[in-house]
py3Dmol code that shows the C-alpha trace and the ligand (Angstrom):
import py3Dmol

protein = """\
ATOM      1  CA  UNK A   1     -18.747   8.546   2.310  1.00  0.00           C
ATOM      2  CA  UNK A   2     -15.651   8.730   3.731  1.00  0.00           C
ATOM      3  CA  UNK A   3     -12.672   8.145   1.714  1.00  0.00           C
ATOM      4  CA  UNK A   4      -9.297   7.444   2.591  1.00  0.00           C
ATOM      5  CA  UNK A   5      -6.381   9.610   3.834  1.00  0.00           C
ATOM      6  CA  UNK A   6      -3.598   8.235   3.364  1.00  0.00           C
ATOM      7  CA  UNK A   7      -1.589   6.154   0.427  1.00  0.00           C
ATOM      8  CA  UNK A   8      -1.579   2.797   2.366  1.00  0.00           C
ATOM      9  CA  UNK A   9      -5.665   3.439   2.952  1.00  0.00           C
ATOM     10  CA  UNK A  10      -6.018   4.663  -0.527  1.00  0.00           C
ATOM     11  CA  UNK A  11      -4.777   1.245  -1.618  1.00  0.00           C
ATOM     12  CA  UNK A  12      -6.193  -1.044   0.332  1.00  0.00           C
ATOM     13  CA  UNK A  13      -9.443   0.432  -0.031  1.00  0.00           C
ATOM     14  CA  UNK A  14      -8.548   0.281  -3.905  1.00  0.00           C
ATOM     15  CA  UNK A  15      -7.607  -3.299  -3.749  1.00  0.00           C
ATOM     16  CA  UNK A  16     -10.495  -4.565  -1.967  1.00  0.00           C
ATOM     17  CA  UNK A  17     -12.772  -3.321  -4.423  1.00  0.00           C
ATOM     18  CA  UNK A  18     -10.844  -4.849  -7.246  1.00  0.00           C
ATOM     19  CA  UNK A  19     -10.673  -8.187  -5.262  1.00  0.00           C
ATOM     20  CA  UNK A  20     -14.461  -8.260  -5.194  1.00  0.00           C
ATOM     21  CA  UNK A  21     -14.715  -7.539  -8.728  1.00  0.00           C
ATOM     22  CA  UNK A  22     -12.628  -9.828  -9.954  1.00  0.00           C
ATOM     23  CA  UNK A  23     -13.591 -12.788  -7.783  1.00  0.00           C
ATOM     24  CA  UNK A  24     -18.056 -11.599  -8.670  1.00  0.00           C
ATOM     25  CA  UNK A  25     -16.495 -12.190 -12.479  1.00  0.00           C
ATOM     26  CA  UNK A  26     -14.488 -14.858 -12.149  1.00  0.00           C
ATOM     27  CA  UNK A  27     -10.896 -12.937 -13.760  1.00  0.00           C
ATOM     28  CA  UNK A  28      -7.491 -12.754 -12.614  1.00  0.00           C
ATOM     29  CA  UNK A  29      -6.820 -10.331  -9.844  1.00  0.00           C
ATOM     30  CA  UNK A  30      -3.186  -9.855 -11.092  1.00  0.00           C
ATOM     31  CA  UNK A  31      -1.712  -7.683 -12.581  1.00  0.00           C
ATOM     32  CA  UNK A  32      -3.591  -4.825 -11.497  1.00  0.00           C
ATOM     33  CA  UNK A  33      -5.330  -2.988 -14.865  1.00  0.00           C
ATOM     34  CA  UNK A  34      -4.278   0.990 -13.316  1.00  0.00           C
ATOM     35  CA  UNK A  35      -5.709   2.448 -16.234  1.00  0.00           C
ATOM     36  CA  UNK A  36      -9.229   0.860 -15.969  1.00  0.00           C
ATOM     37  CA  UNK A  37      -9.473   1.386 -12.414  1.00  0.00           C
ATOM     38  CA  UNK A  38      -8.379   5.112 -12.825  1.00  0.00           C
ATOM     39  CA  UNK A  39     -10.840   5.967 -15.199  1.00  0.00           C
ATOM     40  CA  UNK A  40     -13.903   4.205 -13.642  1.00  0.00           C
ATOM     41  CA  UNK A  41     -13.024   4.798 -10.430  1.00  0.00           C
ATOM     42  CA  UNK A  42     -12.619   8.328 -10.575  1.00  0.00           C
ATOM     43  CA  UNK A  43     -15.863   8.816 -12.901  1.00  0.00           C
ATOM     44  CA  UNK A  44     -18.148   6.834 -10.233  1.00  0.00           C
ATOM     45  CA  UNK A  45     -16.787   8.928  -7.345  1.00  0.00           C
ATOM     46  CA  UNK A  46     -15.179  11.812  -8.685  1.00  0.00           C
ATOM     47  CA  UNK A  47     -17.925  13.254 -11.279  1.00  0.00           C
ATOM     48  CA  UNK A  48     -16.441  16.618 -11.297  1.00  0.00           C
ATOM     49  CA  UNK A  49     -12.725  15.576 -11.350  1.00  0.00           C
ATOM     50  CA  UNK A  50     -12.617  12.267 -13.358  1.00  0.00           C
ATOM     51  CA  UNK A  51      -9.506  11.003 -14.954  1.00  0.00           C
ATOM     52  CA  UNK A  52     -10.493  11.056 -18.759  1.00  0.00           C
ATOM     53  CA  UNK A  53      -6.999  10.829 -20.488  1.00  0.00           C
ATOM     54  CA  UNK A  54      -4.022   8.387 -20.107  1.00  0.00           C
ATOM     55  CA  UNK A  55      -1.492   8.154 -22.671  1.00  0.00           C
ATOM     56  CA  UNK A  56       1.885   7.016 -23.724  1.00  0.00           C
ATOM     57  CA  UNK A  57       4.052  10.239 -25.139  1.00  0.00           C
ATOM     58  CA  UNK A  58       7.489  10.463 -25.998  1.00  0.00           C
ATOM     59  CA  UNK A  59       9.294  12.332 -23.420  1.00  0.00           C
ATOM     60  CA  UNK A  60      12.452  13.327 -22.333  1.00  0.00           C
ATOM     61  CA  UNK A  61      14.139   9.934 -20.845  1.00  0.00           C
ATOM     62  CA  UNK A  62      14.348  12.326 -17.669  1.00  0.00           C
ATOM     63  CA  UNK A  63      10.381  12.058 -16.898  1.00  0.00           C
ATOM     64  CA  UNK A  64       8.482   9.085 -16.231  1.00  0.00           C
ATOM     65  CA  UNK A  65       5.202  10.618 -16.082  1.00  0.00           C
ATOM     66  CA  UNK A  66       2.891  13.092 -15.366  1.00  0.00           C
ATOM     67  CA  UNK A  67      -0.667  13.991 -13.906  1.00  0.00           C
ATOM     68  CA  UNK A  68      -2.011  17.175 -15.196  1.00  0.00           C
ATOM     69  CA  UNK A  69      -5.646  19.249 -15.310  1.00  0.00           C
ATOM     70  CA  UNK A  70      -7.526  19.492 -18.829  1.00  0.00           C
ATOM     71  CA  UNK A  71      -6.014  23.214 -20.035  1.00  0.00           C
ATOM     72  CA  UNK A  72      -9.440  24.159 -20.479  1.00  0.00           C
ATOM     73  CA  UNK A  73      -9.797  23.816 -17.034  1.00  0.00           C
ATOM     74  CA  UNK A  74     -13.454  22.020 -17.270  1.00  0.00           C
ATOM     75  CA  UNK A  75     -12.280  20.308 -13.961  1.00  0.00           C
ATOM     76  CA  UNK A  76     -11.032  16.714 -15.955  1.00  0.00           C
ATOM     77  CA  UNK A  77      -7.825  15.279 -15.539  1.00  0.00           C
ATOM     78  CA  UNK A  78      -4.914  13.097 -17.810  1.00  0.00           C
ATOM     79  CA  UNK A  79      -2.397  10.741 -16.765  1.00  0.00           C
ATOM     80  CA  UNK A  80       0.743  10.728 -19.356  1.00  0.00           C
ATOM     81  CA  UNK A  81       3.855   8.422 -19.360  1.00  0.00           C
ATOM     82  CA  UNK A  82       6.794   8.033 -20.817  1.00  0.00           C
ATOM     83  CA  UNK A  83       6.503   6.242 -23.736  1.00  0.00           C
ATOM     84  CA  UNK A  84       9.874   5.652 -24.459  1.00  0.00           C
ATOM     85  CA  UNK A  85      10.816   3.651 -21.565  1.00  0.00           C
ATOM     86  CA  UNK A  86      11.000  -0.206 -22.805  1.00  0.00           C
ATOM     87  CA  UNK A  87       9.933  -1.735 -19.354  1.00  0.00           C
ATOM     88  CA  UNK A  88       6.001  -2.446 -19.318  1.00  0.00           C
ATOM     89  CA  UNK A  89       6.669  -2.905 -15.075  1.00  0.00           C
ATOM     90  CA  UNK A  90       7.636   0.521 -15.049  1.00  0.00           C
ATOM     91  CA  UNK A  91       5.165   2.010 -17.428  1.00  0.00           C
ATOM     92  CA  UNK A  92       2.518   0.053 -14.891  1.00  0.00           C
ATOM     93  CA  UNK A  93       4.521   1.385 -12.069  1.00  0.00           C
ATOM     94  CA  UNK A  94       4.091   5.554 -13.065  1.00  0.00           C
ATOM     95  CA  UNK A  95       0.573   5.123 -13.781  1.00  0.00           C
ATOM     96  CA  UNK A  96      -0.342   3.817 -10.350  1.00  0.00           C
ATOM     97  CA  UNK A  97       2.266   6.272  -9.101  1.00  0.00           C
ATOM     98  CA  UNK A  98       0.374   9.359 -11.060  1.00  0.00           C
ATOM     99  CA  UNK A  99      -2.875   8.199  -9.906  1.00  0.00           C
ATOM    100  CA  UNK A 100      -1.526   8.450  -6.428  1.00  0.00           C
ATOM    101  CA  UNK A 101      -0.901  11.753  -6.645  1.00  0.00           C
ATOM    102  CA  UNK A 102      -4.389  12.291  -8.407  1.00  0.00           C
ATOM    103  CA  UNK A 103      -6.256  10.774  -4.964  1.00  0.00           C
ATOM    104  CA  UNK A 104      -3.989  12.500  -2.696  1.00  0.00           C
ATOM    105  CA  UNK A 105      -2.542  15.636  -4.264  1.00  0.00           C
ATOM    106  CA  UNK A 106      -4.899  16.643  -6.767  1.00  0.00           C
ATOM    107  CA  UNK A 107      -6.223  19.564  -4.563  1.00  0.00           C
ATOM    108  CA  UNK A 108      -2.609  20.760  -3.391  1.00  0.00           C
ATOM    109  CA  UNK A 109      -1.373  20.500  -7.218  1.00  0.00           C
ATOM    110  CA  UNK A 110      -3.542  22.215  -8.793  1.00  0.00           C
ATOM    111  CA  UNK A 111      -1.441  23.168 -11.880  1.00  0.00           C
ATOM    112  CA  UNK A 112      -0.662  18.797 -12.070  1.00  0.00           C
ATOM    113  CA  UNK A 113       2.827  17.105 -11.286  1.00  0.00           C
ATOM    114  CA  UNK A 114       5.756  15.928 -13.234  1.00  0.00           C
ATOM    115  CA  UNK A 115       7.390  13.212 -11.854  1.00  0.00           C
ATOM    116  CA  UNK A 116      11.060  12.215 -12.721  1.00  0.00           C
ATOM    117  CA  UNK A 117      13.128   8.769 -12.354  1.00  0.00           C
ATOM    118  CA  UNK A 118      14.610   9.973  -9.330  1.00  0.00           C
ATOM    119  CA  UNK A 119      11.012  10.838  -8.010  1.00  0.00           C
ATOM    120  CA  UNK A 120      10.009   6.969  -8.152  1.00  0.00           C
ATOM    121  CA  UNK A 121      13.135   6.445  -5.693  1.00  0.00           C
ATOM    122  CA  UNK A 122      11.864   9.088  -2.699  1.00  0.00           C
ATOM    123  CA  UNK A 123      10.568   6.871  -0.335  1.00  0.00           C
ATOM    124  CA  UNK A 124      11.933   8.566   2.858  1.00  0.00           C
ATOM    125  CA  UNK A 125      13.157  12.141   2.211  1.00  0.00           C
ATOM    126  CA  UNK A 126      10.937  15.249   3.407  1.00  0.00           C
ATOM    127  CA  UNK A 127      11.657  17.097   0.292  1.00  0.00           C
ATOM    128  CA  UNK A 128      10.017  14.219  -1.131  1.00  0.00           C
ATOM    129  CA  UNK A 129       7.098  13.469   0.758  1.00  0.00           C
ATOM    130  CA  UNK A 130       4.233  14.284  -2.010  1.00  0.00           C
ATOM    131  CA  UNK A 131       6.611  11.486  -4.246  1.00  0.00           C
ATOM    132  CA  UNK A 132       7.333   9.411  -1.443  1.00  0.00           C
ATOM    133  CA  UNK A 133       3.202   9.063  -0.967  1.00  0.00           C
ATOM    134  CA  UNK A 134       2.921   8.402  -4.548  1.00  0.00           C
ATOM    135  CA  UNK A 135       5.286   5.330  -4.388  1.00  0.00           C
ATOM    136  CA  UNK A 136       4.230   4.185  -1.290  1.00  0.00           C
ATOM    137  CA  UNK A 137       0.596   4.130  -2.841  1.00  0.00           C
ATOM    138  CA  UNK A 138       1.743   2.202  -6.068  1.00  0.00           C
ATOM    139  CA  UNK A 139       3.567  -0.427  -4.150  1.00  0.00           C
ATOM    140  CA  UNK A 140       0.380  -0.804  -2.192  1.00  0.00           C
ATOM    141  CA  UNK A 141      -1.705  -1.203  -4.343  1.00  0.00           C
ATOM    142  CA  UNK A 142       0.169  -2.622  -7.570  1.00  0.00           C
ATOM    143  CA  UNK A 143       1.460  -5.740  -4.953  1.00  0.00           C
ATOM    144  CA  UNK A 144      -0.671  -5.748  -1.799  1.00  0.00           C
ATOM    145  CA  UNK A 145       0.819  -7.340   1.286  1.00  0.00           C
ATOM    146  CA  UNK A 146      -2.052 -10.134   1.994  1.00  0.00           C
ATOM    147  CA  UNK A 147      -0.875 -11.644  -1.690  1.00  0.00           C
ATOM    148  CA  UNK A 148       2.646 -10.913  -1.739  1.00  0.00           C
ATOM    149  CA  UNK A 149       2.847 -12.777   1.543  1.00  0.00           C
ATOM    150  CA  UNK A 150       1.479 -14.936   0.009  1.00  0.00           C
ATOM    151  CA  UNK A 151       3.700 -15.100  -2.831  1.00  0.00           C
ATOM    152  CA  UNK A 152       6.946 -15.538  -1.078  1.00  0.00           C
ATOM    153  CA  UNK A 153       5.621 -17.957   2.158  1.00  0.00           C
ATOM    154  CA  UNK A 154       8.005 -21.148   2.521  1.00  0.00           C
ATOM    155  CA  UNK A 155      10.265 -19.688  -0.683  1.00  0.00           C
ATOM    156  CA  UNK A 156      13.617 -19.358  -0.938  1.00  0.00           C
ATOM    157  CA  UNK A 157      14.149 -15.970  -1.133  1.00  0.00           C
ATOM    158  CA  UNK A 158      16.355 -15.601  -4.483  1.00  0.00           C
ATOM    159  CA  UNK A 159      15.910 -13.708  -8.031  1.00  0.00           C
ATOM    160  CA  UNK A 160      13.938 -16.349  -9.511  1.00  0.00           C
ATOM    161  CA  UNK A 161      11.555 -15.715  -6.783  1.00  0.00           C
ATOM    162  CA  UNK A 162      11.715 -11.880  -7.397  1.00  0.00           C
ATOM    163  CA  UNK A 163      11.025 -12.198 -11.015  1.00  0.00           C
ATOM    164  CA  UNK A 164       8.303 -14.258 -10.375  1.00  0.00           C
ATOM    165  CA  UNK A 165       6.729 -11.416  -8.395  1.00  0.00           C
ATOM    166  CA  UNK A 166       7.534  -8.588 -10.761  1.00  0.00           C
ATOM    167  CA  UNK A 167       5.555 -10.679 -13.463  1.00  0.00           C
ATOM    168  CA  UNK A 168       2.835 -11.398 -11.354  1.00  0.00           C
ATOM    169  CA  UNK A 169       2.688  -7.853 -10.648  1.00  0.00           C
ATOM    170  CA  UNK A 170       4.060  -6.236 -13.989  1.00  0.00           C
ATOM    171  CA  UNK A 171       6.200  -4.414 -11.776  1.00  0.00           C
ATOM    172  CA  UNK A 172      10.364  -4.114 -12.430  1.00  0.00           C
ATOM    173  CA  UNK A 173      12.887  -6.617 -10.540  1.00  0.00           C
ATOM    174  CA  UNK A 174      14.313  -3.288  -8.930  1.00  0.00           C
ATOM    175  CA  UNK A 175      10.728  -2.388  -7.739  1.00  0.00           C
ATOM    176  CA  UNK A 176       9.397  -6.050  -6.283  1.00  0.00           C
ATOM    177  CA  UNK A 177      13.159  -6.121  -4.684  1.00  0.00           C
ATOM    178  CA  UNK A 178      12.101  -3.138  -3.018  1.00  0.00           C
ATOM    179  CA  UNK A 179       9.058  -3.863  -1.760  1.00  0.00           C
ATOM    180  CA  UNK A 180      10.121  -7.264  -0.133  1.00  0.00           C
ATOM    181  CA  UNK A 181      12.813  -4.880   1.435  1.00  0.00           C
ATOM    182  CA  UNK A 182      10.509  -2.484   2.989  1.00  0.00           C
ATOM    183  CA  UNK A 183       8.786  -5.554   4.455  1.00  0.00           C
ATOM    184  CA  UNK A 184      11.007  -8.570   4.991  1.00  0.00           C
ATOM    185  CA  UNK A 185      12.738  -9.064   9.249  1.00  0.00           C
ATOM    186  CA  UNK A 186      16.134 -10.700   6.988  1.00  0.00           C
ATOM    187  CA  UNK A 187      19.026  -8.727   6.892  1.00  0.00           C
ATOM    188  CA  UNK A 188      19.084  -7.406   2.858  1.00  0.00           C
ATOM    189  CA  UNK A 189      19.936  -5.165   0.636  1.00  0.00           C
ATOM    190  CA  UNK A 190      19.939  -4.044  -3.047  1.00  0.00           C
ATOM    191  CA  UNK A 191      22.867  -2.725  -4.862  1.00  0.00           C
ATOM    192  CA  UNK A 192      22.120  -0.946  -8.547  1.00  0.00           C
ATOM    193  CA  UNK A 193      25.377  -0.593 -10.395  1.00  0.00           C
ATOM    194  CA  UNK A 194      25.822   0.961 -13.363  1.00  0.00           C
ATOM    195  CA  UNK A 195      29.316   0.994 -15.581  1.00  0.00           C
ATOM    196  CA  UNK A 196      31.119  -0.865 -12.405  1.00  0.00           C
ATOM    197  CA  UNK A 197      30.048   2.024  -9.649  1.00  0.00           C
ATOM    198  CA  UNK A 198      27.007   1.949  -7.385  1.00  0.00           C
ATOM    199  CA  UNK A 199      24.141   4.034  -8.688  1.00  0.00           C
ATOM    200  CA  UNK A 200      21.789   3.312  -5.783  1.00  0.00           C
ATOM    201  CA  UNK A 201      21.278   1.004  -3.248  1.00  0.00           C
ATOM    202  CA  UNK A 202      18.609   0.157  -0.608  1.00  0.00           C
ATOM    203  CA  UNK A 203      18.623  -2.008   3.285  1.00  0.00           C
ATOM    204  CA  UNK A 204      16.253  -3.516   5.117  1.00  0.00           C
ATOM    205  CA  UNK A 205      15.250  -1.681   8.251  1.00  0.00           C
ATOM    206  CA  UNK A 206      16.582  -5.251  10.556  1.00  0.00           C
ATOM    207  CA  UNK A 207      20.315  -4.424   8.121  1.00  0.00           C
ATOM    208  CA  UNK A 208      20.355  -0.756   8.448  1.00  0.00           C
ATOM    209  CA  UNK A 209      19.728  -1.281  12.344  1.00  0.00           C
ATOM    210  CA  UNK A 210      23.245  -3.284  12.221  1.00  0.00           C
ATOM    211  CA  UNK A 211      24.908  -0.030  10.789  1.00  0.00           C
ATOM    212  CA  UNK A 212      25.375  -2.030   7.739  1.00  0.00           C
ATOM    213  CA  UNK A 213      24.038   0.848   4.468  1.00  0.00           C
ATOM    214  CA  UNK A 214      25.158   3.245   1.904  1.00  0.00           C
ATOM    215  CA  UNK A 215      24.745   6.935   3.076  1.00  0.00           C
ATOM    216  CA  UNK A 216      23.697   9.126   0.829  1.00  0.00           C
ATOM    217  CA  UNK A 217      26.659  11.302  -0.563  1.00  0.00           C
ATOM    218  CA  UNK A 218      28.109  12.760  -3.760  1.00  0.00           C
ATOM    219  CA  UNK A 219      31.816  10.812  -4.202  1.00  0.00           C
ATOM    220  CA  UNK A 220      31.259   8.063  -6.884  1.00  0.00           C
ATOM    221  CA  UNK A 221      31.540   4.539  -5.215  1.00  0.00           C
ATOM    222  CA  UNK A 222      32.898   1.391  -7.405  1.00  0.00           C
ATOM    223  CA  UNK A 223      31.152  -2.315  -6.820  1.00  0.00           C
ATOM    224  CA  UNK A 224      33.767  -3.803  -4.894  1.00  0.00           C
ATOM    225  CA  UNK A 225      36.345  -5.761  -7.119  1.00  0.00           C
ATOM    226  CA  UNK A 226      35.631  -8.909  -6.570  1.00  0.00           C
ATOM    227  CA  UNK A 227      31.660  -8.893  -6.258  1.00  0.00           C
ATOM    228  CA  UNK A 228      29.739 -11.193  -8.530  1.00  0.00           C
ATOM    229  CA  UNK A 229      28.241  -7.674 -10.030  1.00  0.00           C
ATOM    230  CA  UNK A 230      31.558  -6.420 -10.931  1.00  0.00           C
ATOM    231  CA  UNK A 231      33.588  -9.699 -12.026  1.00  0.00           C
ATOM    232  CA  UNK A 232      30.565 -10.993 -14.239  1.00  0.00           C
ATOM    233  CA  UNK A 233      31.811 -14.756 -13.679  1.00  0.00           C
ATOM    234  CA  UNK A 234      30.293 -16.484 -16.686  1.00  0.00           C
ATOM    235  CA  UNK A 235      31.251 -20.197 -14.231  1.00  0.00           C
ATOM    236  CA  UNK A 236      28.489 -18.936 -11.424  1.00  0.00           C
ATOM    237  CA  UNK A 237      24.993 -19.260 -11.708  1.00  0.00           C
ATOM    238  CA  UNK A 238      24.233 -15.672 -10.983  1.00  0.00           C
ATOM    239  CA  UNK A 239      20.595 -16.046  -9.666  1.00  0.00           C
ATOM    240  CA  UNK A 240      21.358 -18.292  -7.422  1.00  0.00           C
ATOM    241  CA  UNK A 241      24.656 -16.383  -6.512  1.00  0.00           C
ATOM    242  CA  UNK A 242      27.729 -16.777  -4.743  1.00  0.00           C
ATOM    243  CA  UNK A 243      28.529 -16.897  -0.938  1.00  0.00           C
ATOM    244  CA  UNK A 244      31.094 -14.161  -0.178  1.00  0.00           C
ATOM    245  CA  UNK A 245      33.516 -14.727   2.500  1.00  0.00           C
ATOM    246  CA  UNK A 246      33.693 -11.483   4.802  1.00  0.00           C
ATOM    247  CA  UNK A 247      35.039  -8.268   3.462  1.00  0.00           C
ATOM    248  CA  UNK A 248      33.719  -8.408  -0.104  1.00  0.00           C
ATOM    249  CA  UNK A 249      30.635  -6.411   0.554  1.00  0.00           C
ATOM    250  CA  UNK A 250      29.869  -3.967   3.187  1.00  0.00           C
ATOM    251  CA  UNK A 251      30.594  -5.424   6.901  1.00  0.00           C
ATOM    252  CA  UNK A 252      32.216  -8.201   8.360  1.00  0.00           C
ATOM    253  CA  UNK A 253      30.210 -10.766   7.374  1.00  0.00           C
ATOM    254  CA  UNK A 254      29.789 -13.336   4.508  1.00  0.00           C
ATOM    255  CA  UNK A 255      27.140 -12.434   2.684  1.00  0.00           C
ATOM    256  CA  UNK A 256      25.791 -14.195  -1.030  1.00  0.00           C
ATOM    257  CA  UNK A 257      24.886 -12.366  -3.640  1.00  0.00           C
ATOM    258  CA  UNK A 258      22.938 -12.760  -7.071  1.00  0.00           C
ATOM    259  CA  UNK A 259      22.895 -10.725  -9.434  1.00  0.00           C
ATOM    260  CA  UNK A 260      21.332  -9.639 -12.842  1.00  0.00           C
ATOM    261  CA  UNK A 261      23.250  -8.281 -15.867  1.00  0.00           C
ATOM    262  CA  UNK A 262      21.738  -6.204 -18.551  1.00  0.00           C
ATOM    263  CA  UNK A 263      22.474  -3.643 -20.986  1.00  0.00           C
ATOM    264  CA  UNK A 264      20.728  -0.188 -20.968  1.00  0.00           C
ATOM    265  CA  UNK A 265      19.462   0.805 -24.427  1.00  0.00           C
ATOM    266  CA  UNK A 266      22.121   3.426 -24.302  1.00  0.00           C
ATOM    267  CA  UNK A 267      24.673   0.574 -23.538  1.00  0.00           C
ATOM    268  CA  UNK A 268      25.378   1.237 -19.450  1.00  0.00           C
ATOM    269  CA  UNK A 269      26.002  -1.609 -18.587  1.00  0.00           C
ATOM    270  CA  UNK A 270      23.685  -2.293 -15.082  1.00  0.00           C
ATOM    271  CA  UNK A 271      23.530  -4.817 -12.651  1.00  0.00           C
ATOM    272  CA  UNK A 272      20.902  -5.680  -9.709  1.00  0.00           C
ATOM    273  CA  UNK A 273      22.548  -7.276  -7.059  1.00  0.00           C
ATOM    274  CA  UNK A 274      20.152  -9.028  -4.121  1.00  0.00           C
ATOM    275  CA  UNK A 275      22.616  -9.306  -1.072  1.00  0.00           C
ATOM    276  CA  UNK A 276      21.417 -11.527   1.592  1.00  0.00           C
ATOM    277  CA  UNK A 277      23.017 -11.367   5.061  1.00  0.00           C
ATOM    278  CA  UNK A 278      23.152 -13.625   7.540  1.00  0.00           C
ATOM    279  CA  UNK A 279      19.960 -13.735  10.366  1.00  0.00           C
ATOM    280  CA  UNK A 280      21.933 -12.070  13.519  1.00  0.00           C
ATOM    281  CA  UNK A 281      24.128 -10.144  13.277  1.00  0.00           C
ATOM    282  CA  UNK A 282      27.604 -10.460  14.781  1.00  0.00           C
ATOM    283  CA  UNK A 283      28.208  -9.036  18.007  1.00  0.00           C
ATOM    284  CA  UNK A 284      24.587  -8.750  18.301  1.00  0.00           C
ATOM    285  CA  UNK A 285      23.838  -9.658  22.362  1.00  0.00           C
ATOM    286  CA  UNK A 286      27.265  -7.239  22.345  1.00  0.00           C
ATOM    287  CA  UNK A 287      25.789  -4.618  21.066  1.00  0.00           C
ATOM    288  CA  UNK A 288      22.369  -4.723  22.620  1.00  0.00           C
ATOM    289  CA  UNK A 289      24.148  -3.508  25.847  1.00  0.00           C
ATOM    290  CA  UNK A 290      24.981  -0.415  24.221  1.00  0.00           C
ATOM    291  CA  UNK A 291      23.358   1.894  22.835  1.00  0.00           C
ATOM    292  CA  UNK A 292      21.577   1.358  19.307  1.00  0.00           C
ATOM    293  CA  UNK A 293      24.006   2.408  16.732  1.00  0.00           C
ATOM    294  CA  UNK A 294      22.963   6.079  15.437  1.00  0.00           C
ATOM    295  CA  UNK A 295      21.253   5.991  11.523  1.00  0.00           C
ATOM    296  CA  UNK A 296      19.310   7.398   9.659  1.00  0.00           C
ATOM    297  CA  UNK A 297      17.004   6.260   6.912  1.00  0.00           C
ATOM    298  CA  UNK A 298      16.744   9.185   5.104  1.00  0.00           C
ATOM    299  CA  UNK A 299      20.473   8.912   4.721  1.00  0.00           C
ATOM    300  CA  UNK A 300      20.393   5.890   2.630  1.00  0.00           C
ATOM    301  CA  UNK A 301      21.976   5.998  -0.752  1.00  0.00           C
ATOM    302  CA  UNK A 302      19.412   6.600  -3.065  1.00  0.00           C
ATOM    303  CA  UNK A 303      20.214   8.499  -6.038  1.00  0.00           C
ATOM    304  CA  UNK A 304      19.214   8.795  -9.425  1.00  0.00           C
ATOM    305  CA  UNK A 305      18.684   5.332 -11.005  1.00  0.00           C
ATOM    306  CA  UNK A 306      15.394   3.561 -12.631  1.00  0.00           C
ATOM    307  CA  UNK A 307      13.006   1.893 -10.536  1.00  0.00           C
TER     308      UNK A 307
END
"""
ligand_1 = """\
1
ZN
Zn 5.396 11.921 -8.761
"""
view = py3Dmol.view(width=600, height=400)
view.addModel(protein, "pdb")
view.setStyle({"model": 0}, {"cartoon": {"style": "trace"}})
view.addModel(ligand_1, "xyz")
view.setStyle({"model": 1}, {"stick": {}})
view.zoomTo()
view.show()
């Protein structure tokens, strides 16, 4: 047989066995049950290497998860996860990353991975490729693109609409928001802030190619003053959000924002801001006479932060 090599392959090839299953027995095909499908998947076609442990333990907040060999080295494998985190979408999230890493890294890992917070944000870095596969494999195959198409056709596109997909998914906000990102031809972009500063943020590909992103650096950023994430005005229905006039938010343009207020359990105070921008950009036909404005994905500012 041959089996996948990549993480998109991996999860299609994943999902389409689940969709058969689940339609043969009449069940839900959402959310996707990682732990099941790790164990009997890798028992039916990996006899000598099958996943045989996954559990909850209480780590360091640091670590999300893990994916380690038996110690007696009898060729089985566990998947572990943080415990302690509260969100079950992010608990769901590790486990499908970690048994990414089992299809596609078990051989180079021998000695098993540990995977960190800020390993569920590498999606473009070359230090992080072996993570960036892993996420790219859980986003795959946790919300595949037939469905979430699907999902979003002839929506609005607001917070209501992403928590409807990060239920349907048991998935976080932050990682559904993402996903649409990686996807969507709108002009978009997350913002993460955490105590009134920007702890990561994410564009669209059509936004970054307008020059409009947060580069990667080390100098703290605030949330601009008078942002919906930063003022916290109680009068404004924050899901539905706020249309900026120009010069609130990165670029020259208006731009609305929603955003989500919560408190972590060590009382940061975080918000998730969706920006939406409008279709074309200004000075677009402009523009397209010159040459394409130089970025750089991996540049984006992605640090630290919680999926
Ligand atoms: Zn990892």
């Amino acid at each position: 047989m041959n089996l996948p090599n990549t993480p998109e392959k991996w999860a299609i090839h994943l999902s389409k066995l689940i969709k058969v299953f689940h339609e043969a027995h009449g069940l839900d095909r959402f959310p996707i049950n990682v732990a099941g499908i790790a164990r009997d998947y890798s028992k039916q076609v990996f006899p000598d290497a099958p996943i045989t442990m996954i559990e909850g333990m209480d780590l360091s907040r640091k670590f999300e998860g893990a994916m380690l060999p038996h110690p007696s080295g009898n060729g089985e494998w566990g998947i572990i996860y943080n415990e302690s985190i509260e969100s079950k979408g992010r608990i769901n999230f590790t486990l499908a990353h970690e048994l990414g890493h089992y299809l596609l890294h078990r051989e180079i890992s021998a000695e098993g991975l540990k995977c960190s917070s800020r390993d569920m944000h590498k999606w473009n870095s070359e230090y992080g490729q072996i993570e960036a596969q892993a996420n790219t494999f859980a986003s795959y195959l946790l919300m595949p693109l037939d469905d979430f198409r699907d999902q979003i056709s002839s929506h609005p596109i607001d917070l209501d609409l992403m928590s409807h997909l990060a239920d349907r998914y048991n998935v976080s906000l932050t990682a559904a928001i993402l996903k649409w990102l990686r996807m969507t031809h709108k002009r978009a972009m997350i913002v993460v802030g955490k105590d009134g500063f920007i702890d990561w943020a994410w564009s669209s590909e059509p936004l970054i190619k307008s020059g409009i992103f947060y580069r990667g650096r080390q100098e703290v950023i605030p949330l601009p003053v008078s942002s919906l994430a930063e003022k916290q005005d109680m009068l404004i229905d924050n899901r539905t959000g706020i249309l900026h006039p120009k010069g609130i938010w990165l670029g020259e343009e208006e731009v609305r924002e929603m955003t989500i207020f919560s408190e972590l359990p060590d009382q940061t105070r975080m918000t998730i801001s969706l920006l939406l921008y409008p279709d074309d950009a200004p000075g677009k036909w402009d523009r397209d006479l010159d040459e394409p404005p130089e970025h750089d994905t991996y540049d984006q500012f992605v640090i630290g932060g919680q999926v």
